[in-house]
C-alpha positions as CSV (number, residue, x, y, z in Angstrom):
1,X,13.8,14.0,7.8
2,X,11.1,16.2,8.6
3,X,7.5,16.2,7.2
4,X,6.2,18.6,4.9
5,X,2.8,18.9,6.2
6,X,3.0,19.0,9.7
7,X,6.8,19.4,10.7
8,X,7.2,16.6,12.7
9,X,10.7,16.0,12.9
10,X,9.9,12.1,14.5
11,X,10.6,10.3,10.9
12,X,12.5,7.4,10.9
13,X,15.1,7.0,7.5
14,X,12.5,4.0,7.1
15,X,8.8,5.6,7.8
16,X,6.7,5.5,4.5
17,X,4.7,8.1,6.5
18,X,4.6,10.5,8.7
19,X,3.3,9.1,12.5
20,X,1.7,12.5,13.3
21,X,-0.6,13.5,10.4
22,X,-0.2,10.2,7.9
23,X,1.4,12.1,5.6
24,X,3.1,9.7,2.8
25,X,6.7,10.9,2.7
26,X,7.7,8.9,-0.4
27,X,6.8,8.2,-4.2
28,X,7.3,4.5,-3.2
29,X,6.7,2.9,-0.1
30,X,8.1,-0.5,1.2
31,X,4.7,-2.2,1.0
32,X,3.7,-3.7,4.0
33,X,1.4,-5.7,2.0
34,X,3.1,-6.1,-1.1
35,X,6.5,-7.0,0.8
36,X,7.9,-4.6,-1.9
37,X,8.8,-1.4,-3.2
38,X,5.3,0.1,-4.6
39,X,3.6,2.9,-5.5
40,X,-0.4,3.2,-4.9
41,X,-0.7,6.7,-5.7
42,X,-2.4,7.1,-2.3
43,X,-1.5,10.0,-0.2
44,X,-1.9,7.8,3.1
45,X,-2.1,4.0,3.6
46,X,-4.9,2.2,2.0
47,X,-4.4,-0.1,4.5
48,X,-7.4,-3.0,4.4
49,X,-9.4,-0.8,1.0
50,X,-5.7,-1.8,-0.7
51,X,-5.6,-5.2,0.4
52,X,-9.4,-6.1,0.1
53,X,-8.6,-4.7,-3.6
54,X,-5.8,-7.3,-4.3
55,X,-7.7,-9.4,-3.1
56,X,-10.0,-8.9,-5.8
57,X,-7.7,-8.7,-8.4
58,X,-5.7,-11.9,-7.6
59,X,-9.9,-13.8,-7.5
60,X,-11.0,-12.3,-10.6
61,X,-7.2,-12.9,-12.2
62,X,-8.1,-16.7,-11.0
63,X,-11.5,-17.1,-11.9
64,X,-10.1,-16.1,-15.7
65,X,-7.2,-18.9,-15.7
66,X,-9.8,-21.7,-13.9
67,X,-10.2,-24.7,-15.8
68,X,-14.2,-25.8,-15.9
69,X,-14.6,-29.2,-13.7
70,X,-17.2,-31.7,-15.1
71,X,-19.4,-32.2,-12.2
């Protein structure tokens, strides 16, 4: 495989993106974060913004389903 951007021929069958320029070399990457198949619609790594943002999610998702405690 070779990268579009930059040409660097260095690309592993299992690279998401390209180790030169960060180029993403797929429509879905094997989410280091998600453990999973995904696609962020990011043209690098999100990296911590991605995680800090599913974060997020998964609190607000919680905060909705939490039963009130009498205190």
């Amino acid at each position: 495989m070779k990268c579009p951007i930059c040409g660097n021929e260095n690309i592993e069958e299992n690279d998401n993106f390209c180790k030169e320029c960060g180029n993403k070399l797929k429509e879905e990457c094997n989410c280091w974060l998600k453990k999973d198949s995904y696609n962020c619609k990011e043209s690098s790594c999100p990296g911590y913004g991605f995680y800090r943002k599913m974060k997020e999610e998964t609190i607000r998702k919680d905060l909705k389903t939490a039963k009130p405690t009498n205190h």
